[in-house]
N, C-alpha and C positions, 0 to 999 in steps of 0.2 A: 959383966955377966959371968957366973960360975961355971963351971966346966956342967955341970949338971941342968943348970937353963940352958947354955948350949946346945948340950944334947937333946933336951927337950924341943926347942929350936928347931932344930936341926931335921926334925923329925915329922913335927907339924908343917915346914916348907916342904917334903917331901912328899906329904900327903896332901896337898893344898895343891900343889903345883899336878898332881896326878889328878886329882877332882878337876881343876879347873884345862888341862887338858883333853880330858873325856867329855867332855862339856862344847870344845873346840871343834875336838871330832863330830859329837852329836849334833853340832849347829852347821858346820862347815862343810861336813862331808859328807852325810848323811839326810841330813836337811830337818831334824830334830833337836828341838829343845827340852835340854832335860835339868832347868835350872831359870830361873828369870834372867833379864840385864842384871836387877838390882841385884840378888843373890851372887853372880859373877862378879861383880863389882867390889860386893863386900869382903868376897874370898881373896880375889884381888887384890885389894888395898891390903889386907891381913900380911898378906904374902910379903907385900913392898915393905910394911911393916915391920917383919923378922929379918928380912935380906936386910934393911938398913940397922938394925940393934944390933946382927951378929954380925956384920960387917963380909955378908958372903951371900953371894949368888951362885947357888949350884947348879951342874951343869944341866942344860937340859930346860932349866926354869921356865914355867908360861910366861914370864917377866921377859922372855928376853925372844921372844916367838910371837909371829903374827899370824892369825887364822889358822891353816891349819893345811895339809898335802891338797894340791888339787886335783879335781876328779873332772873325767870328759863328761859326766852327765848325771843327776842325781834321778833317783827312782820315778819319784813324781813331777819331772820338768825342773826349772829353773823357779824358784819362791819369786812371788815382789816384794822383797821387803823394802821396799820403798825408802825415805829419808829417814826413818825413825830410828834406825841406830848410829845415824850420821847429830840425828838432834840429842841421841841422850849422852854420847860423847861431848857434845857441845855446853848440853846443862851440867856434865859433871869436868869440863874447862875453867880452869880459874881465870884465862887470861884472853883476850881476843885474838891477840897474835895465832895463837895457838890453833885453835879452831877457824881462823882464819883462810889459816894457808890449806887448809883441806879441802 
């Protein structure tokens, strides 16, 4: 990779990794979604995508962070979100182990 796809790189994990932590926030902490599963997924995998070409994980990355700060109570109560983000992590699991041990 060129010093210039680099930077390019470089630049798009930056913004990738910003979208998809605002996204953490709005789901986690505020109790809003402002983007689908699949949408975060895709931004996601994008991300994993450049962190493994440039061979760097910046600091901070949604790659490297789970949910997001917790809060004692959100506006409107507690969501059910029930099993459905436990089953789309499952359908996008390649392996059973994996999804297994959840």
């Amino acid at each position: 990779m060129n010093a210039e796809k680099r930077q390019q790189a470089i630049r798009r994990m930056k913004e990738l990794s910003g979208i998809l932590k605002e996204a953490s926030r709005a789901y986690y902490a505020e109790d809003r979604e402002i983007m689908s599963n699949l949408e975060y997924d895709a931004l996601y995998d994008e991300l994993v995508k450049l962190e493994e070409e440039t061979q760097m994980v910046l600091a901070g990355s949604a790659t490297t962070t789970v949910g997001y700060e917790a809060v004692d109570e959100l506006e409107n109560g507690w969501p059910d979100r029930g099993s459905h983000l436990l089953s789309g992590k499952i359908a996008k699991s390649s392996n059973t182990w994996e999804w297994s041990s959840w």
